[in-house]
Backbone as CSV, one residue per row, in Angstrom:
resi,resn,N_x,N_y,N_z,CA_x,CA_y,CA_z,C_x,C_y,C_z
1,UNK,149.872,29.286,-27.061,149.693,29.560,-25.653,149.092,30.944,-25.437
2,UNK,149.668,31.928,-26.075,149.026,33.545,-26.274,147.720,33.618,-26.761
3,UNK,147.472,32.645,-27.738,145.904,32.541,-28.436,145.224,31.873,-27.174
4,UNK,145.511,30.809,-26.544,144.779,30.345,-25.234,144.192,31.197,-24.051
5,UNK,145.232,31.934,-23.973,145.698,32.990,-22.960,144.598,34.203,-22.819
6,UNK,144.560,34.635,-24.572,143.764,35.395,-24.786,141.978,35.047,-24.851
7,UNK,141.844,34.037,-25.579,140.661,33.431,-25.672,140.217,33.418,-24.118
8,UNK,140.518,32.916,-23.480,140.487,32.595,-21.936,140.152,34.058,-21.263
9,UNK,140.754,34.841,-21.015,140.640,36.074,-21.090,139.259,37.012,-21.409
10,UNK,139.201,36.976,-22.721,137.779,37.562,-23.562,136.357,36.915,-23.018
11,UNK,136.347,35.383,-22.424,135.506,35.072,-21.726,135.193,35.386,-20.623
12,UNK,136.107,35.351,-19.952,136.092,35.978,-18.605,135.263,37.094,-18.561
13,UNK,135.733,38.545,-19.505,135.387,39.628,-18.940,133.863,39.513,-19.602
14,UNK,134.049,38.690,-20.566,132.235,38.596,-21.517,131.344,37.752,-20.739
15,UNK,131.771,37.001,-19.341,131.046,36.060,-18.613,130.655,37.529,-17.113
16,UNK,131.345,37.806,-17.097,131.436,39.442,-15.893,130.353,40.127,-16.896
17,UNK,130.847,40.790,-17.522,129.602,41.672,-18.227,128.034,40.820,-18.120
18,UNK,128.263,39.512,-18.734,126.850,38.934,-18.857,126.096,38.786,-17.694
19,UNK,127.135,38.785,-16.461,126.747,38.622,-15.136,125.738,39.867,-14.851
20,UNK,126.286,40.904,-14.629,126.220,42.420,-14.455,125.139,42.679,-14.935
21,UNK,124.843,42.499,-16.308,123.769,43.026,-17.249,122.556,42.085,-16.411
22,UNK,122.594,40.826,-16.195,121.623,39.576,-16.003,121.219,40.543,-14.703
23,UNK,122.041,40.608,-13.698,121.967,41.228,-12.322,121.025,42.542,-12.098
24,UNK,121.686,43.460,-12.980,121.485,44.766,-13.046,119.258,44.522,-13.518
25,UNK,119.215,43.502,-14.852,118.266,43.175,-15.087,117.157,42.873,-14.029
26,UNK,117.683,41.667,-13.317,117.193,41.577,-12.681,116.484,42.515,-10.882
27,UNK,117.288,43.309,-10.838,117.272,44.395,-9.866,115.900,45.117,-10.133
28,UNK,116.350,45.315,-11.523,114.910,46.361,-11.761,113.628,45.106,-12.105
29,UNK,113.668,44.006,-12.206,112.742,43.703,-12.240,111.803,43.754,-11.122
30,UNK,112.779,43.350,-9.806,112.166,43.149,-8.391,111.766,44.151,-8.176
31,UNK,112.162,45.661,-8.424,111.881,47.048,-8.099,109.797,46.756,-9.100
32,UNK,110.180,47.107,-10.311,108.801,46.583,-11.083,107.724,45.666,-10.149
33,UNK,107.868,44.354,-9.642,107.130,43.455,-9.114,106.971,43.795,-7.598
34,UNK,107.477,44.718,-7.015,107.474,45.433,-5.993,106.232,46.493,-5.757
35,UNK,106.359,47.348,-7.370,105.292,48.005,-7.322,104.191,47.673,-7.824
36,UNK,103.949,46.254,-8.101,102.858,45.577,-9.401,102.310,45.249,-8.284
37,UNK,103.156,44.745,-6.917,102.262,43.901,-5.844,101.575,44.972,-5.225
38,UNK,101.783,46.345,-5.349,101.355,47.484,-4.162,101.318,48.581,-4.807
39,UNK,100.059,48.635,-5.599,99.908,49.988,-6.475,99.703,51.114,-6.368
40,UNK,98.797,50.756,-4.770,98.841,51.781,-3.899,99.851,52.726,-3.568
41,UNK,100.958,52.094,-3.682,102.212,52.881,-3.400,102.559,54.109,-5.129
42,UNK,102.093,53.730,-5.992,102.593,54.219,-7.199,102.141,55.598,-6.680
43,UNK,101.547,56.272,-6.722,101.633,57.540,-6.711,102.809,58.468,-6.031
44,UNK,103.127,57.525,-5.083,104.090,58.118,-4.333,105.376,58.803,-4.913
45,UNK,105.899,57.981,-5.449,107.139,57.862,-6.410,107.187,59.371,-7.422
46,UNK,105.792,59.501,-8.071,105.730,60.727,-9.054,104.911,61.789,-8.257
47,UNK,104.410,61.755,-7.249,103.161,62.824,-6.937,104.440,63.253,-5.537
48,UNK,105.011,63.104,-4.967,105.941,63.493,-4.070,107.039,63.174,-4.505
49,UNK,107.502,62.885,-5.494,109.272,63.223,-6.404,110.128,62.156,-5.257
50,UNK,109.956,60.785,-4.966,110.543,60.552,-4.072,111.782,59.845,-4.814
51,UNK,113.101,59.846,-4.015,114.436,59.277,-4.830,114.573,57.739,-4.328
52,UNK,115.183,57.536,-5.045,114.434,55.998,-5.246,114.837,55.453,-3.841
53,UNK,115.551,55.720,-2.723,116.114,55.553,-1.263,114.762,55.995,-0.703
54,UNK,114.248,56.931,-0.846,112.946,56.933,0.045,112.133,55.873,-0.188
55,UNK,111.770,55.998,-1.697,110.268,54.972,-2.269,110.999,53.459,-1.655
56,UNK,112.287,53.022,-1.785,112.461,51.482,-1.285,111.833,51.880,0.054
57,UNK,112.391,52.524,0.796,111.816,52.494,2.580,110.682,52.633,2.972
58,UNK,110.169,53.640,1.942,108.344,53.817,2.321,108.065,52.562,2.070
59,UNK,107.923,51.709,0.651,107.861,50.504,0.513,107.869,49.669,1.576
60,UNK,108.971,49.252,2.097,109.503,48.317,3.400,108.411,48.523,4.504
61,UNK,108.453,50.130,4.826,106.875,50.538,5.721,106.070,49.560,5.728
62,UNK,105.594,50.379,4.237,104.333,49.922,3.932,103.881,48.237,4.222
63,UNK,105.413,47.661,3.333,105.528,46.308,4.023,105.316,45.980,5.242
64,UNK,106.013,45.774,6.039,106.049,45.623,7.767,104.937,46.024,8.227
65,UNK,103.915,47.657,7.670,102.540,47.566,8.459,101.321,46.743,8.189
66,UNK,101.178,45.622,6.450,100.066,45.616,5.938,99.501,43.965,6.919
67,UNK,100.384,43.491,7.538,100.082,42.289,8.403,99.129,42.916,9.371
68,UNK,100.248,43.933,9.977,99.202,44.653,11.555,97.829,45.624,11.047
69,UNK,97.488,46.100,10.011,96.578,46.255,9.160,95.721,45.451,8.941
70,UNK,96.002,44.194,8.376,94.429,43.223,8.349,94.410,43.036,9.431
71,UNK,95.248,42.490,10.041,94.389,42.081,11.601,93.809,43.264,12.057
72,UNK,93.624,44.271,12.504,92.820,45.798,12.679,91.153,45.365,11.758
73,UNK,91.618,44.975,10.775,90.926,45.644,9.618,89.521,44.128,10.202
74,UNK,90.057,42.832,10.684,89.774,41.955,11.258,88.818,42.187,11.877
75,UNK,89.821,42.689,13.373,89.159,42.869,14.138,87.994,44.073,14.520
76,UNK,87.854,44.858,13.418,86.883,45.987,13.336,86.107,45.430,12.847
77,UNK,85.760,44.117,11.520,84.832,43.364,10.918,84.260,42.662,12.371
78,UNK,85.324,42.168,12.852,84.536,41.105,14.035,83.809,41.886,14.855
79,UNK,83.978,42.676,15.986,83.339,44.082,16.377,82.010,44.279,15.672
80,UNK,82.114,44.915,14.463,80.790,45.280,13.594,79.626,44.116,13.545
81,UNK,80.835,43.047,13.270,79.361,41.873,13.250,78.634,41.948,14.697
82,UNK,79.518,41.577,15.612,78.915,41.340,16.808,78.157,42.106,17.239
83,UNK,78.202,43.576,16.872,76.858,44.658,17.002,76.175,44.950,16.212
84,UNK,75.844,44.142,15.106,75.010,44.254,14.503,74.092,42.899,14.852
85,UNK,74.550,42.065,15.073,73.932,40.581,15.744,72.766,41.324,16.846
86,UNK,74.167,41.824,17.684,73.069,41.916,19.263,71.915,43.270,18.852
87,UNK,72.424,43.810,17.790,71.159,45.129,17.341,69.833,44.251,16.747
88,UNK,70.486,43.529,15.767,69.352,42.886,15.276,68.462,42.026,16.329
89,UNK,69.392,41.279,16.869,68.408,40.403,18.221,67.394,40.823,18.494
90,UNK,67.532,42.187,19.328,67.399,42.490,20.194,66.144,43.492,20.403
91,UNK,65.648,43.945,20.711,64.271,44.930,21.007,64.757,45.967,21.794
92,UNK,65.633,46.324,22.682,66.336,47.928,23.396,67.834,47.532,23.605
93,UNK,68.244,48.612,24.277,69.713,49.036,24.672,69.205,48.022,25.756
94,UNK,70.666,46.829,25.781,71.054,45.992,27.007,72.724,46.249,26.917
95,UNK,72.710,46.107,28.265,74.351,45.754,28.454,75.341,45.036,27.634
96,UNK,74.620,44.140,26.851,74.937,43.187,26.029,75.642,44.583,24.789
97,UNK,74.784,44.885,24.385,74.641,45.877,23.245,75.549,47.124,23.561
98,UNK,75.275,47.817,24.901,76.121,48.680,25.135,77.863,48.357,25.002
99,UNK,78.269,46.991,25.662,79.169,46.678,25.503,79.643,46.523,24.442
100,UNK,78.825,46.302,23.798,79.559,45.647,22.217,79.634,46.888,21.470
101,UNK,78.876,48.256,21.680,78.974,49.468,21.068,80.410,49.860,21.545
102,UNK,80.587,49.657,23.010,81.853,50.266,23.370,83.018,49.661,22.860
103,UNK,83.239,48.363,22.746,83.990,47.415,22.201,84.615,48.008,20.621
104,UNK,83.674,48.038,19.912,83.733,48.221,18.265,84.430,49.974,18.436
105,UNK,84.043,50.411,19.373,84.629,52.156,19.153,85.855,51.869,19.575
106,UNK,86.088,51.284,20.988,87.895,51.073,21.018,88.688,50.131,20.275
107,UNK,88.186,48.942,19.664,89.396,48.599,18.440,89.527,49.565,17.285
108,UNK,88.317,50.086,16.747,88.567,51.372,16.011,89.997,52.748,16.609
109,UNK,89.284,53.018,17.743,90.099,53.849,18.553,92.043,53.322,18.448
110,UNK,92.042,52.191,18.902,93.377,51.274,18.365,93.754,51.522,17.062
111,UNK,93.001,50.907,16.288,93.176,50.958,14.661,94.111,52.217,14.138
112,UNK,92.932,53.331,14.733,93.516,55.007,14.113,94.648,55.099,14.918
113,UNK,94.994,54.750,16.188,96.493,54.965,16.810,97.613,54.358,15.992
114,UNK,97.228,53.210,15.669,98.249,52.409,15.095,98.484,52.762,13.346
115,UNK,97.612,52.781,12.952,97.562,53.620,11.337,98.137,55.428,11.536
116,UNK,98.228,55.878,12.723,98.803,56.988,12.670,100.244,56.816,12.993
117,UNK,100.409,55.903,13.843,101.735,56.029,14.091,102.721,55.988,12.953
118,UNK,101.796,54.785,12.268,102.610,53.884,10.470,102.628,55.265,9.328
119,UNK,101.991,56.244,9.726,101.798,57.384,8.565,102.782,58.354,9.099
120,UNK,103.122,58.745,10.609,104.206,59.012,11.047,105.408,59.191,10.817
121,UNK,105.605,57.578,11.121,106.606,56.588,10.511,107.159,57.039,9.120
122,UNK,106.524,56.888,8.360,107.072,56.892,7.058,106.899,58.811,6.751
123,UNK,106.100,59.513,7.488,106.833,60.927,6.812,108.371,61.244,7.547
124,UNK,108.346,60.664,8.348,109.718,60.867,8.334,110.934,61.019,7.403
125,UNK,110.047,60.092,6.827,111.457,59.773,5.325,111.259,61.029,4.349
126,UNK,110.445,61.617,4.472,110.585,62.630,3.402,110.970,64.201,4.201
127,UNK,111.387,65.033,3.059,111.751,66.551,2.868,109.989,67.437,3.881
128,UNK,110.600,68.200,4.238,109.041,68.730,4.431,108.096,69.256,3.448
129,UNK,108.938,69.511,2.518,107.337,69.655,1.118,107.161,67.967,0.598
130,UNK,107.617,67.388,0.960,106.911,65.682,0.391,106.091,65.692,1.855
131,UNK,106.593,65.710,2.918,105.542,65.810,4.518,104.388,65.755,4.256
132,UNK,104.309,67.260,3.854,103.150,68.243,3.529,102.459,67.579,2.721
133,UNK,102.463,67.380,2.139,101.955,66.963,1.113,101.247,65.137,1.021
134,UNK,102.189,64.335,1.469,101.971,63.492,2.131,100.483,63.222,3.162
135,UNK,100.908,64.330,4.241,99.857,63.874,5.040,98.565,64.533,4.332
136,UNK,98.679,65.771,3.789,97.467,65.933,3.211,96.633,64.909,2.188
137,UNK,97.093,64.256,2.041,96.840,63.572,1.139,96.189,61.983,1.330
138,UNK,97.002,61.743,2.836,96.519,60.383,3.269,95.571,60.515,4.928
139,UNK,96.001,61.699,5.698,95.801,61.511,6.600,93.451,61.905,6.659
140,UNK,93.200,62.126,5.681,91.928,62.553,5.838,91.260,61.324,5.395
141,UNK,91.800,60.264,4.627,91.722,59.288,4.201,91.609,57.832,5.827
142,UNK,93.028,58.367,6.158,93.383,57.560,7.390,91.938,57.650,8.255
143,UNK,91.796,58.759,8.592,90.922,59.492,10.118,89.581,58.870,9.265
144,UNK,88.843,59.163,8.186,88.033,58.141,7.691,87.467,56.665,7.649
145,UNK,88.508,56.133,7.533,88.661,54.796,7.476,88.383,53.632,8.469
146,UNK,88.769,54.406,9.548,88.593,53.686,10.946,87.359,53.855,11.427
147,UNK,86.443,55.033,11.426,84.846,54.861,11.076,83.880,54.686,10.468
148,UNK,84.644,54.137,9.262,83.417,53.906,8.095,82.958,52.503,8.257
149,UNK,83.309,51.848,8.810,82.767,50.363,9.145,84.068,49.316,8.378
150,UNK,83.408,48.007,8.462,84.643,46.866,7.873,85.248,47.567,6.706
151,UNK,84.040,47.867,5.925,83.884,47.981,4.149,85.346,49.125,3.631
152,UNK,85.727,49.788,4.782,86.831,50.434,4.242,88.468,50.072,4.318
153,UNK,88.132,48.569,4.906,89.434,48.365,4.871,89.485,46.869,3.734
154,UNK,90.361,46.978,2.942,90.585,46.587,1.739,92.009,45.824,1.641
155,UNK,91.925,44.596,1.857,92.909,43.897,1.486,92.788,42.676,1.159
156,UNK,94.385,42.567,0.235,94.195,40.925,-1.054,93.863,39.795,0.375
């Protein structure tokens, strides 16, 4: 009954451990496939020393903004075409054209509001020397991006 007792026992805590280890395994894998999907993010982690509570949240950010991002990134392609259509058409400045110039500058204009807010957003999470550093780093990038035409926005 003591040999039962015990046997019974030794599994238990060797079925807990195997759990733990499998678990623990698996944790860091999702952390790994987290950053395999968004490499973009790797620098972050070593170039601003972030503890691993920030890098999950910047992450999550980053998550939650890259939907409202293509659509931007969309609708600045759609914009561009449409003035380049009515440019090509066309033989002078028509209303047609003017409009569509004005059009393509305010979803841009949108774009950079909304990509600033998301860069915002996430310095929050850091110390003010990760801030610093941070925005230097993305925000000249950001303010770029929204006027360089479709071609700078880049997604799977």
């Amino acid at each position: 009954m003591k040999k039962g007792l015990l046997i019974l026992l030794v599994a238990l805590v060797a079925g807990s451990a195997a759990f733990w280890v499998t678990r623990t395994h698996q944790q860091h894998g999702r952390q790994a496939v987290l950053l395999d999907a968004m490499p973009e993010l790797a620098w972050l982690r070593g170039d601003l020393r972030l503890s691993d509570a920030q890098f999950a949240q910047a992450c999550a950010l980053h998550t939650a903004y890259r939907p409202q991002c293509a659509v931007m990134c969309r609708r600045i392609a759609d914009a561009h075409a449409q003035l380049e259509s009515l440019a090509q058409a066309g033989r002078g400045m028509t209303p047609e054209l003017a409009a569509a110039i004005s059009e393509l500058a305010r979803v841009r204009a949108e774009c950079q509001q909304k990509m600033l807010v998301h860069l915002y957003q996430t310095v929050r999470l850091f110390d003010d020397r990760q801030a610093e550093r941070y925005l230097e780093k993305v925000l000249p990038a950001a303010l770029e991006a929204t006027t360089a035409g479709p071609a700078a926005c880049h997604h799977d």
